[in-house]
SEDREN-591135 format. One line per 8 residues: number of its first residue (from 1); their letters; for each residue x, y, z of N, C-alpha, C. Coordinates in nm, 4 decimals, padded with zeros to 6 digits, always signed. Atoms other than C-alpha are relative to their C-alpha. Layout:
<atoms>
NUM) A) X Y Z X Y Z X Y Z; ...
</atoms>
This chain:
<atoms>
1) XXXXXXXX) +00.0857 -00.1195 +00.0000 +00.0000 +00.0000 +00.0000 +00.0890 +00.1241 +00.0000; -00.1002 -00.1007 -00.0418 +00.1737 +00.3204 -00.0835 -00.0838 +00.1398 +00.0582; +00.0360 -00.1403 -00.0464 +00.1718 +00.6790 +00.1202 -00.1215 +00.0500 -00.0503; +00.0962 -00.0518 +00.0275 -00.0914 +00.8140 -00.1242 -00.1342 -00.0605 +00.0193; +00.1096 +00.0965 -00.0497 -00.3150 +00.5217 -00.0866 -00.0417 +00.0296 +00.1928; +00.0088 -00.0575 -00.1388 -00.3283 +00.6137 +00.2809 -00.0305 +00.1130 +00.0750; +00.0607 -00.1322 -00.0370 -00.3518 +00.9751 +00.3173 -00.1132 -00.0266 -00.1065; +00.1227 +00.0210 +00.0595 -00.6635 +00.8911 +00.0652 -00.1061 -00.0698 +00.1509
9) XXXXXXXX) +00.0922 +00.0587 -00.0782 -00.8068 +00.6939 +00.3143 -00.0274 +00.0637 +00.1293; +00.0331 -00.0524 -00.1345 -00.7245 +00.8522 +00.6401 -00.0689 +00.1237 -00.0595; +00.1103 -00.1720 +00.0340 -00.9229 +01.2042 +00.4245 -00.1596 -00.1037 +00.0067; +00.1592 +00.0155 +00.0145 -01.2116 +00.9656 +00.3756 -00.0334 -00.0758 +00.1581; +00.0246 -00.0038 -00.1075 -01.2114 +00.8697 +00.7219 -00.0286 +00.1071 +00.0495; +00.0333 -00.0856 -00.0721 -01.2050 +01.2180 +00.8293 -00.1727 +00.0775 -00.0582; +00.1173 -00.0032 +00.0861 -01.4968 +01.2914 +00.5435 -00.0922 -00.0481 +00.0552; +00.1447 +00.0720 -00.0984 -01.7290 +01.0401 +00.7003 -00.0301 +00.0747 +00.1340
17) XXXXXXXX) +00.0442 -00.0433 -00.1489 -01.6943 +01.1861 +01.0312 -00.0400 +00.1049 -00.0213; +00.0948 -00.1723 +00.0089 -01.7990 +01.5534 +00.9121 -00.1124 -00.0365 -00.0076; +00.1324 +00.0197 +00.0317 -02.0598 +01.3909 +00.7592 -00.0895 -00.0639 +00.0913; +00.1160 +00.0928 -00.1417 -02.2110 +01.1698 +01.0762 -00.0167 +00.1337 +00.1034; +00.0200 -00.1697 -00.0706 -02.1354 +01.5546 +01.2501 -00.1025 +00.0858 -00.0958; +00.0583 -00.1328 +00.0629 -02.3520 +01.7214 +01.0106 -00.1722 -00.0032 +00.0766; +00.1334 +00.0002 -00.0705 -02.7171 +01.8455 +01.1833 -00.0636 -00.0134 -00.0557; +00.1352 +00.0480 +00.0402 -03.0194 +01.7034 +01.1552 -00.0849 +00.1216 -00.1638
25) XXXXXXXX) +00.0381 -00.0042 +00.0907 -03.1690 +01.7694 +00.8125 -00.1474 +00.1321 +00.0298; +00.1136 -00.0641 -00.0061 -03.3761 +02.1434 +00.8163 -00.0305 +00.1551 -00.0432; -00.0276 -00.0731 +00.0796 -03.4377 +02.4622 +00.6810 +00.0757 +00.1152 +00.0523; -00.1432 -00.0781 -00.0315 -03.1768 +02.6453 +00.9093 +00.1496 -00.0645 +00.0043; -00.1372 +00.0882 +00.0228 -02.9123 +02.3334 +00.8791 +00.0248 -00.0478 -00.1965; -00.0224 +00.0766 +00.1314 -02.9736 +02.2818 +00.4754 +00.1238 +00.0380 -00.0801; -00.1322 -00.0653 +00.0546 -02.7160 +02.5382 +00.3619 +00.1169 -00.0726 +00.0452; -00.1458 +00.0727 -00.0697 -02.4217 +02.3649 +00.6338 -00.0239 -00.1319 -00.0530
33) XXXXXXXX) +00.0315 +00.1134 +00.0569 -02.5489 +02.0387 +00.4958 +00.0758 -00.0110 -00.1215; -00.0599 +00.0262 +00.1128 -02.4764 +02.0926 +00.1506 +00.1499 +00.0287 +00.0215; -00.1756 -00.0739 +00.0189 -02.1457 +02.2745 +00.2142 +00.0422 -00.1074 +00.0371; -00.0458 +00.1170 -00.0333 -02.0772 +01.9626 +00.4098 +00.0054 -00.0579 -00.0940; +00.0464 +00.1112 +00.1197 -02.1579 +01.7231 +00.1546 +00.1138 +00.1031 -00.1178; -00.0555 -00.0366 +00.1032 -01.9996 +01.9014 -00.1080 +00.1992 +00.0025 +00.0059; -00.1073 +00.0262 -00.0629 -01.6699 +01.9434 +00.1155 +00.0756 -00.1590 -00.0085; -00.0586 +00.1030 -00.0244 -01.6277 +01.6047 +00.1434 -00.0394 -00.1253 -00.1022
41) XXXXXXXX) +00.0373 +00.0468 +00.1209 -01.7994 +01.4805 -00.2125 +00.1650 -00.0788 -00.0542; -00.0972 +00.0500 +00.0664 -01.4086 +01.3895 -00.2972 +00.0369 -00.1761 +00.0630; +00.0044 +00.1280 -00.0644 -01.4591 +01.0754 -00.0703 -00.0656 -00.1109 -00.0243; +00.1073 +00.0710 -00.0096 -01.7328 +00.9454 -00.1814 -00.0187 -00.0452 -00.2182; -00.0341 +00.0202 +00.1490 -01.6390 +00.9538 -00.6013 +00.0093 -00.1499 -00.0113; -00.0728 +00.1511 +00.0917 -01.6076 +00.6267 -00.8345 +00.0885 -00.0562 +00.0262; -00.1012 +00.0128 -00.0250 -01.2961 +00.6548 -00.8186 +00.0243 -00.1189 +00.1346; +00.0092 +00.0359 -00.1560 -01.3282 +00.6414 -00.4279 +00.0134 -00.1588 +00.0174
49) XXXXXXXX) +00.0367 +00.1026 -00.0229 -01.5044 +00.3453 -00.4537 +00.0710 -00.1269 -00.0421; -00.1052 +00.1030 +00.0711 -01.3117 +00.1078 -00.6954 +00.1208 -00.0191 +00.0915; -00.1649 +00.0180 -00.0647 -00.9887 +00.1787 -00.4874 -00.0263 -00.0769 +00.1517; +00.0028 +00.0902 -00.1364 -01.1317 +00.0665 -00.1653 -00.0718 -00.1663 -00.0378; -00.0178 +00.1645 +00.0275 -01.2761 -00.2724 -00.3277 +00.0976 -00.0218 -00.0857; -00.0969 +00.1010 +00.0598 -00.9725 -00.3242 -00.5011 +00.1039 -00.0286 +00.1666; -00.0616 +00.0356 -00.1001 -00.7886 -00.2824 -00.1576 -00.0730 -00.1103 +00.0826; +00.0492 +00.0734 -00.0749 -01.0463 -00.4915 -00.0229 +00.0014 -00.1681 -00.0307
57) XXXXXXXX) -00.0023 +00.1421 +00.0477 -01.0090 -00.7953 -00.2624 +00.1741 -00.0306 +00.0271; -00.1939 +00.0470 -00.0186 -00.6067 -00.7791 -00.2167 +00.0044 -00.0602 +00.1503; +00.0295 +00.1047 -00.1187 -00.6919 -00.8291 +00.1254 -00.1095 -00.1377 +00.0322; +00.0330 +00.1421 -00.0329 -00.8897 -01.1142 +00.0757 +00.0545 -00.1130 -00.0625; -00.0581 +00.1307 +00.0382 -00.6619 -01.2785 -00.1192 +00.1460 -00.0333 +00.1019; -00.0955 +00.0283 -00.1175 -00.4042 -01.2083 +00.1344 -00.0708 -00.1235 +00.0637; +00.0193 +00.1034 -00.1166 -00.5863 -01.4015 +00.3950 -00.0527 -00.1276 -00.0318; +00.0666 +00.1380 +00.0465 -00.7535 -01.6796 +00.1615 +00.2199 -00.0671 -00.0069
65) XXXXXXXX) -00.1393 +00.0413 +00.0061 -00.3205 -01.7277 +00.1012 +00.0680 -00.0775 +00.1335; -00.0607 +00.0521 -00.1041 -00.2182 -01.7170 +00.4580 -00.0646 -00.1358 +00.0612; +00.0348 +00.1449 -00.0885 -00.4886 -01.9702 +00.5643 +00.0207 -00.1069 -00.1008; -00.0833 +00.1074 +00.0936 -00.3502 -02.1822 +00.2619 +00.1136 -00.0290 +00.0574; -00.1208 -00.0045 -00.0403 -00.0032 -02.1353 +00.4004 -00.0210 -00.0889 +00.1658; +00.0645 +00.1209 -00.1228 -00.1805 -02.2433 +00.7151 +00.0053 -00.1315 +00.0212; +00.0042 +00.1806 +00.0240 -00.2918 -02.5756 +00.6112 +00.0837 -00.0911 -00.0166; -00.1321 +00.0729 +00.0352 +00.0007 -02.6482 +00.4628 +00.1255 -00.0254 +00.1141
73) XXXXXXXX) -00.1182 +00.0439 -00.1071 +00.2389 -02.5759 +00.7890 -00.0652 -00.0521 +00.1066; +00.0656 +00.1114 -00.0779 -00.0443 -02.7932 +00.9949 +00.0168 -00.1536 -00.0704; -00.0280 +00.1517 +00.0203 +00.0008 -03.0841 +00.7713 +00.1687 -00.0299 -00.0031; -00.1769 +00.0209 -00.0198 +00.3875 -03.0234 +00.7519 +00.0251 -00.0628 +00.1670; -00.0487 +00.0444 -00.1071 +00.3749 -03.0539 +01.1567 -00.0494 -00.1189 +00.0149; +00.0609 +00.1391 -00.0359 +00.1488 -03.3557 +01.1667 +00.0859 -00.0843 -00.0761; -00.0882 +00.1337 +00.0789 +00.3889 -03.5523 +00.9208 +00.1207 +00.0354 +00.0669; -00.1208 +00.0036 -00.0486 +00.6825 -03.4355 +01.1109 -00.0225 -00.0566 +00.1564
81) XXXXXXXX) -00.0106 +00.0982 -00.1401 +00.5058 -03.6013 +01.4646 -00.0379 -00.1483 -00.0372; -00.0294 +00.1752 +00.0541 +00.4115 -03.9378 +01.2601 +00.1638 +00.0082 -00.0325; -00.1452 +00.0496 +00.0325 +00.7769 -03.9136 +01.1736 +00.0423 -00.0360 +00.0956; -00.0858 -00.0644 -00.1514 +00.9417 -03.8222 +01.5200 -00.0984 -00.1314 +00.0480; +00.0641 +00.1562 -00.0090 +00.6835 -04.1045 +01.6138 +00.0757 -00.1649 -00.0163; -00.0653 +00.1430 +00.0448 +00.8025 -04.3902 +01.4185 +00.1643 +00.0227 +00.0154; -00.1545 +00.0361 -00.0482 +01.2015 -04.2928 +01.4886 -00.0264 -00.0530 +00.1379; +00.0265 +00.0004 -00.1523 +01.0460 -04.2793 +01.8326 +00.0036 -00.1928 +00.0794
89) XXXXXXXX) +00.0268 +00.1517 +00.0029 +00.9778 -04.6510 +01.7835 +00.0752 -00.0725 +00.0061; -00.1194 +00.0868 +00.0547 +01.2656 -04.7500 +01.6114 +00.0741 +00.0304 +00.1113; -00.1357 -00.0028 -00.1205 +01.4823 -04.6020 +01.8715 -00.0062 -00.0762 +00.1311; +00.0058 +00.1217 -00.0896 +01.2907 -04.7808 +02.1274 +00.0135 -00.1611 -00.0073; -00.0423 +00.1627 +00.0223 +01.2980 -05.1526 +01.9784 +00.1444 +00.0381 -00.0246; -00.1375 -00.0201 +00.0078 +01.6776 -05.0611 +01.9224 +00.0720 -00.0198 +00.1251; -00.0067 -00.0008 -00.1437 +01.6619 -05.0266 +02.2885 +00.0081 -00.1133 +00.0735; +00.0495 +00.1250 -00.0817 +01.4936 -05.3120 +02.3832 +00.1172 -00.1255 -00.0947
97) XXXXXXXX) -00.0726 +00.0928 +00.0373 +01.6989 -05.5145 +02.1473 +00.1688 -00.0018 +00.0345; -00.1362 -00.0550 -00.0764 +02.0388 -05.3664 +02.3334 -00.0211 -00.0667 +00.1199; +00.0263 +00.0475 -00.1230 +01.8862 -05.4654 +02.6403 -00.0066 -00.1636 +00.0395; +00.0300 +00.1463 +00.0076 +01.7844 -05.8240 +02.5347 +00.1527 -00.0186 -00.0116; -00.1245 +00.0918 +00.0473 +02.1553 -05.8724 +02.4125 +00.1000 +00.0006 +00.1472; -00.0592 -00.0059 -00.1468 +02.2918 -05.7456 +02.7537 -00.0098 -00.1383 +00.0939; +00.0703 +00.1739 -00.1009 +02.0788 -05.9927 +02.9254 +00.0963 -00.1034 -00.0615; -00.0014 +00.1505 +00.0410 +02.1744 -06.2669 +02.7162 +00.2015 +00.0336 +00.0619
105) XXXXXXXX) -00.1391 +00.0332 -00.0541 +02.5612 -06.1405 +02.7939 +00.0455 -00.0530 +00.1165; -00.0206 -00.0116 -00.1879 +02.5013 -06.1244 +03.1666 +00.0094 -00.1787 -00.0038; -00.0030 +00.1077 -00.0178 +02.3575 -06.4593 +03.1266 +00.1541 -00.0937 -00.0424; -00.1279 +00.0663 +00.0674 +02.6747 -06.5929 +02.8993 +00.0549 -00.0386 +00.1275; -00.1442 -00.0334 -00.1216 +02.8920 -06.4418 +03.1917 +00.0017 -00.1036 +00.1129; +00.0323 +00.0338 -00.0972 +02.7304 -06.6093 +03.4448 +00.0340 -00.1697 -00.0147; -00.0258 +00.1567 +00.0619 +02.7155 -06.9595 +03.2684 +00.1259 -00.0274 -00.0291; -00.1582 +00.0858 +00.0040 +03.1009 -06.9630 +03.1888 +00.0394 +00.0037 +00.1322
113) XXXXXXXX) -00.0447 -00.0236 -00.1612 +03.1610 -06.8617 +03.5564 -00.0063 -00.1611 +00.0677; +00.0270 +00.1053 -00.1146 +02.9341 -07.1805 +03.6535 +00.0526 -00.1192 -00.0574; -00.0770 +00.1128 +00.1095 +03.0774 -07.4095 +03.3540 +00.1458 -00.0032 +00.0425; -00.0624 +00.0619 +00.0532 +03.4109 -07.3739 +03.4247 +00.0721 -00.0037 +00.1443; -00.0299 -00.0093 -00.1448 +03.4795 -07.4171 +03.8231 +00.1083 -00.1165 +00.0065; -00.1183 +00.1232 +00.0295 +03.7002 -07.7560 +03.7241 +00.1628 +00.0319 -00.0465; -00.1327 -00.0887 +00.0343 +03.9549 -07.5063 +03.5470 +00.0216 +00.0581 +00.1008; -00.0441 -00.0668 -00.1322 +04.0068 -07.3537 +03.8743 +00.0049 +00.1472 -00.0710
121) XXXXXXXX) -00.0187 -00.1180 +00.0918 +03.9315 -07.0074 +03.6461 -00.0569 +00.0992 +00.0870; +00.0655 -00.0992 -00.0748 +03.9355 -06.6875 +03.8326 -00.1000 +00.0735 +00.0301; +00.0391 -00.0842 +00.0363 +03.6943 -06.4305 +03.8673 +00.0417 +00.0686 -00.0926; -00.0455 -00.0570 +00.0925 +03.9147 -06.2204 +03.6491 +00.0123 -00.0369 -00.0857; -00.0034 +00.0643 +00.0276 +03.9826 -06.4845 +03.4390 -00.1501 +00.0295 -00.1175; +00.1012 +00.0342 +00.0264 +03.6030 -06.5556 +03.3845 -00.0662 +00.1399 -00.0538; +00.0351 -00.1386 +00.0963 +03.5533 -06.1808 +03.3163 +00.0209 +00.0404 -00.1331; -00.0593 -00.0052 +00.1315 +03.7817 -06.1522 +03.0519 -00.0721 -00.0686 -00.1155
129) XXXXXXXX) +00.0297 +00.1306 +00.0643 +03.6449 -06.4652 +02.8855 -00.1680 +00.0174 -00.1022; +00.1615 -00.0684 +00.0431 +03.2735 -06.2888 +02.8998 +00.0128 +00.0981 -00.0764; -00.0431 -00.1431 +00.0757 +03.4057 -05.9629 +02.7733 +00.0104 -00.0267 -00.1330; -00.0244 +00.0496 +00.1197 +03.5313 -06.1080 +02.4807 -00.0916 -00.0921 -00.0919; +00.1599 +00.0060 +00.0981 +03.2009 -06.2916 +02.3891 -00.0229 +00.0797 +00.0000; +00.0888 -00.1093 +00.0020 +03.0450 -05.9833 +02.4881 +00.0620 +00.0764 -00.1597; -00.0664 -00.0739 +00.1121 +03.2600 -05.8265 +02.1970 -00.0507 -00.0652 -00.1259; +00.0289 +00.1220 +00.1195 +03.1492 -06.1155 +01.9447 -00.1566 +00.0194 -00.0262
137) XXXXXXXX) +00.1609 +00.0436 -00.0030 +02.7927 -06.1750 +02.0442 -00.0770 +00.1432 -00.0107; +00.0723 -00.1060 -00.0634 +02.6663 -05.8235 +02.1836 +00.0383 +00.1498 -00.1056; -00.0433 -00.1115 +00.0026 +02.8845 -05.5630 +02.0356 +00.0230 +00.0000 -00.1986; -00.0013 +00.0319 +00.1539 +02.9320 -05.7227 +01.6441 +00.0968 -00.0113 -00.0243; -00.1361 -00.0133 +00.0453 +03.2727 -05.7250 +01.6222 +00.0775 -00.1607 -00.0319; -00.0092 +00.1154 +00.0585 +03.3393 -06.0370 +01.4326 +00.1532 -00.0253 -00.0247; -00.1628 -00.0047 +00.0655 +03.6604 -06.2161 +01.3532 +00.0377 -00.0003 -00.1883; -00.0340 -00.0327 +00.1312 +03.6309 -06.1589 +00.9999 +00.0350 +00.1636 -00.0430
145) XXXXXXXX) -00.0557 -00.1546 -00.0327 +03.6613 -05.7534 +01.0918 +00.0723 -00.0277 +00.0494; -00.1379 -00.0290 -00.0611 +03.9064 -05.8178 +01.3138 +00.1275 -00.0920 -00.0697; -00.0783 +00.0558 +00.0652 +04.1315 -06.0103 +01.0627 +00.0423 +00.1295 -00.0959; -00.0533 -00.1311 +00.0820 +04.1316 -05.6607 +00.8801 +00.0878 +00.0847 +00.0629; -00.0293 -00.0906 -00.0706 +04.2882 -05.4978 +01.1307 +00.2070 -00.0275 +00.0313; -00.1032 +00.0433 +00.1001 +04.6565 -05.6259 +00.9881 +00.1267 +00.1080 +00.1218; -00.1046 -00.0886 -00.0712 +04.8314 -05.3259 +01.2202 +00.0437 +00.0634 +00.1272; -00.0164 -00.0426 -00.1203 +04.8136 -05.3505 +01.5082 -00.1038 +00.0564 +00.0837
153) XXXXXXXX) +00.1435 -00.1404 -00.0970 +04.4897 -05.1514 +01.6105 -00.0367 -00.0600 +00.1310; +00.0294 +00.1064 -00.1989 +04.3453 -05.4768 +01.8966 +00.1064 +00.0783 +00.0632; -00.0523 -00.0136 -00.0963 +04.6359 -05.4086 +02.0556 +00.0274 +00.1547 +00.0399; +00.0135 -00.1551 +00.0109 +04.6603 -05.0322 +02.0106 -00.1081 +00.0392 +00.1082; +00.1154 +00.0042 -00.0942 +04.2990 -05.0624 +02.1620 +00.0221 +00.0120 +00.1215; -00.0285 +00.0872 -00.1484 +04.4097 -05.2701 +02.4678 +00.0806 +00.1377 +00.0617; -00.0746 -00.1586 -00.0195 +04.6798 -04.9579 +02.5366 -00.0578 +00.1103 +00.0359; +00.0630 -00.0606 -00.0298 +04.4380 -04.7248 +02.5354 -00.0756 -00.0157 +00.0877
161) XXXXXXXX) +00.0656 +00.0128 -00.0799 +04.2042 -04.8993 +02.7769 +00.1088 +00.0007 +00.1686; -00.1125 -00.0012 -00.1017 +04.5379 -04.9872 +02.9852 +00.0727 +00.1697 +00.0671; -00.0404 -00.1116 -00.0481 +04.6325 -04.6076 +03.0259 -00.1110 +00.0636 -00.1268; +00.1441 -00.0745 +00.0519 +04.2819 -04.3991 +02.8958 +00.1064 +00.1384 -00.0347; -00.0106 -00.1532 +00.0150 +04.4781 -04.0476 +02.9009 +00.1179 +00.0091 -00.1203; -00.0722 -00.0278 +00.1362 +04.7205 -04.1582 +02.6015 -00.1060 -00.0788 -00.1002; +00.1173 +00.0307 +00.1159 +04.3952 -04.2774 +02.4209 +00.0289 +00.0696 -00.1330; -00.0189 -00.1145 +00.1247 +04.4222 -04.0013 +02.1895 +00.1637 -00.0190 -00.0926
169) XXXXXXXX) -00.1618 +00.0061 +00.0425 +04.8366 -04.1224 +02.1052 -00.0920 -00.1750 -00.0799; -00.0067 +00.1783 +00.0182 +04.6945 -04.5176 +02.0733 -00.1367 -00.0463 -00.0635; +00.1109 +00.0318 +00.0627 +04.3346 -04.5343 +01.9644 +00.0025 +00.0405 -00.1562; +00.0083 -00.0394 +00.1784 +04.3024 -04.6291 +01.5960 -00.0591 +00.0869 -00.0085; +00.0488 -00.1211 +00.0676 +04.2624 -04.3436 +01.3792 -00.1221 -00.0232 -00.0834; +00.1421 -00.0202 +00.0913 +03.9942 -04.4921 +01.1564 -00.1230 -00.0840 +00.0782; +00.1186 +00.0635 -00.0861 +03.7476 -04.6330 +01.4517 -00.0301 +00.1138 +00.0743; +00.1313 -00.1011 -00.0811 +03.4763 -04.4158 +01.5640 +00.0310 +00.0408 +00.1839
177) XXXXXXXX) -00.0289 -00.0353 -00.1160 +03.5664 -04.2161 +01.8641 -00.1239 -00.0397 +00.1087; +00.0947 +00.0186 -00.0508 +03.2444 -04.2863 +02.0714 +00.0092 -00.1721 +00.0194; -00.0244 +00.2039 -00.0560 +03.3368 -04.6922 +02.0809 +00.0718 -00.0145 +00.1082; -00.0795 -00.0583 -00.0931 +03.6111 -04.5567 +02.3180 -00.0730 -00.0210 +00.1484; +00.0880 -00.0002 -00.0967 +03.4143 -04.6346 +02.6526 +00.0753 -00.0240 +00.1289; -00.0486 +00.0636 -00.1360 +03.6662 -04.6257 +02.9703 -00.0930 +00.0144 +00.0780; +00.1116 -00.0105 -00.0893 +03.4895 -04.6923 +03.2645 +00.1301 +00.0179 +00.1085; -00.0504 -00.0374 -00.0729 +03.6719 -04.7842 +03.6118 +00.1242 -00.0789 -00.0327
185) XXXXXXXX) -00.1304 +00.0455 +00.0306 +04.0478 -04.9301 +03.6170 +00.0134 -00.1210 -00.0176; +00.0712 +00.1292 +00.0172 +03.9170 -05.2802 +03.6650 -00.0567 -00.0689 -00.1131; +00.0882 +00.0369 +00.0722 +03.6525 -05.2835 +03.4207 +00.1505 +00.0447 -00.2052; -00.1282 -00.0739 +00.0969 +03.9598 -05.1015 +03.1537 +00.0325 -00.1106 -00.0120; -00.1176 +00.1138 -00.0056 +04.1962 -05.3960 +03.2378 -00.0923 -00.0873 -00.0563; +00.0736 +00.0687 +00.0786 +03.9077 -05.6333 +03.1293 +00.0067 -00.0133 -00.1144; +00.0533 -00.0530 +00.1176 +03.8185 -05.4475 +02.8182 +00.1839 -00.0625 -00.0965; -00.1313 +00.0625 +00.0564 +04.2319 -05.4746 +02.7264 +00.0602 -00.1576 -00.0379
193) XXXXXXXX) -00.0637 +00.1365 -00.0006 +04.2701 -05.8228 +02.8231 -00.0517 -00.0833 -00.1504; +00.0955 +00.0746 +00.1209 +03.9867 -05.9394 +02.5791 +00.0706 +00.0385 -00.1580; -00.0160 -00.0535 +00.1392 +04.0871 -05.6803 +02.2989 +00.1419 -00.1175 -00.0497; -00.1830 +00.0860 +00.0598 +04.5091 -05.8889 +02.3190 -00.0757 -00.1117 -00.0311; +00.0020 +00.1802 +00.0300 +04.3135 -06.2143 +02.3016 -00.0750 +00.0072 -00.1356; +00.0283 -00.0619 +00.0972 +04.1477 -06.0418 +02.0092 +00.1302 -00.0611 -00.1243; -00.1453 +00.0004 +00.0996 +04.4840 -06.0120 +01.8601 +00.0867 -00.0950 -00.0363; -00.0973 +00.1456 +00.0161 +04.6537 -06.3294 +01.9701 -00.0995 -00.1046 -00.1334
201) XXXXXXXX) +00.0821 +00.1004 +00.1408 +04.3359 -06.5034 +01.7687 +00.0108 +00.0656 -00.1308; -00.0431 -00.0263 +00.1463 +04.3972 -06.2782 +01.4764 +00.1117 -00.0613 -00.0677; -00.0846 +00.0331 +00.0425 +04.7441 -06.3831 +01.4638 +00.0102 -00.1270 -00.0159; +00.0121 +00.1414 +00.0646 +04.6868 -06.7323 +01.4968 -00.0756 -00.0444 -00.1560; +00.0520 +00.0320 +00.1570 +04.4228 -06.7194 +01.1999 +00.0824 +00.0152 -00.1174; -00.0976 -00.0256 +00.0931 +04.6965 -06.5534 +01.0107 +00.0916 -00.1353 -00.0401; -00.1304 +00.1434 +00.0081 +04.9641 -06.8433 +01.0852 -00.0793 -00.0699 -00.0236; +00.0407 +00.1033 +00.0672 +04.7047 -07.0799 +01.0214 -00.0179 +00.0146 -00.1484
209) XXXXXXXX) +00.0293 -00.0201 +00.1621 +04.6495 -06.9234 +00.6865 +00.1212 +00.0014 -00.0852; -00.0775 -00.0055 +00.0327 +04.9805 -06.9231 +00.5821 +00.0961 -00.1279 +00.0557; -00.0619 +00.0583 -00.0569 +05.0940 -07.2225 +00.7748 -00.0929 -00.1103 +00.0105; +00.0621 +00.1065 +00.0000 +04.9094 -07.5520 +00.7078 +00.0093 -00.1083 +00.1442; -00.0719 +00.0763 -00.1335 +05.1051 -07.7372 +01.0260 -00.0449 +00.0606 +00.0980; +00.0681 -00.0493 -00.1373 +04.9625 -07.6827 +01.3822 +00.0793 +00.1144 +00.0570; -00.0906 -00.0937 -00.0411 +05.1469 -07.4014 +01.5608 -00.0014 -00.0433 +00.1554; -00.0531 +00.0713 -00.1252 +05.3487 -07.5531 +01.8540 +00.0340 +00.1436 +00.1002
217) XX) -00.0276 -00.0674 -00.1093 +05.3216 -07.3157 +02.1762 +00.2346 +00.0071 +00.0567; -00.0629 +00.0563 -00.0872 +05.6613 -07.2289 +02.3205 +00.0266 -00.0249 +00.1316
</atoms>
């Protein structure tokens, strides 16, 4: 709407109001009547009229627009809470299926503990032993990934769990920082022991792959 469009309107605002001020219709008010009326005749023109229904249809297409624009950012939010929904889902069975695998570790843990009391096998021992399923079964880390790992990284790992604050010197460079999980000094030494036995079985697969004959301990 520009400036002139506006002082037009605020004159025919002031126009109307002379005219709702003008006195009762009589033969000592007919003269101020007309003068009125005639005064403010520039308000009330063709012209006049066209310009305020064209301003009046711009504003109704304004607002037939915005409540279009409306509809559209009400169905945008309703498909963005069915979305947020179904991650909502997924993230929970993700959950529950983290939780089930825990269990089943705890259980593992518990069952080599009670399986192997004939080995005279420590607590620590029996930790390690779980850890390292836990790494297989729970965590995905297969020995066909860890046969890629050609340089050392298991044990790199183990290093890092064995002293956490040169992590950053010893943790492979191309494994996801967030796998990194020290806990207490105990639970560390665990995590290490499993990762070397990691490594010792890599290296045996190696020598077996390159070495048809049993490999004699010395």
């Amino acid at each position: 709407m520009t400036r002139h469009t506006i002082i037009n309107i605020q004159q025919i605002r002031d126009d109307i109001c002379k005219r709702k001020a003008m006195p009762p219709f009589g033969p000592d008010t007919s003269i101020n009547r007309l003068k009125t009326i005639n005064e403010t005749q520039r308000s009330f023109t063709l012209e006049v009229v066209e310009l305020l229904l064209g301003e009046i249809d711009v504003l109704s297409k304004s607002e037939w627009t915005l409540a279009d624009e409306l509809v559209k950012a009400q169905k945008r939010i309703a498909e963005q809470e069915r979305t947020n929904t179904a991650q909502d889902d997924h993230i929970n069975q993700q959950a529950d299926r983290i939780e089930c695998l825990e269990k089943k570790n705890d259980d593992l843990g518990k069952a080599i503990r009670a399986a192997l009391p004939s080995f005279s096998l420590s607590p620590a021992a029996s930790d390690v032993l779980a850890e390292r399923q836990r790494q297989i079964s729970v965590k995905g880390y297969t020995t066909q990934q860890d046969d890629t790992y050609i340089e050392g990284e298991l044990a790199a790992a183990a290093i890092s769990y064995i002293e956490p604050l040169a992590a950053e010197e010893y943790w492979p460079a191309d494994w996801h920082d967030d796998s990194f999980k020290p806990s207490d000094y105990r639970r560390n030494l665990v995590k290490a022991c499993a990762l070397l036995i990691a490594e010792i079985e890599r290296i045996d697969r190696q020598s077996e792959g390159n070495n048809d004959e049993p490999r004699i301990p010395d």
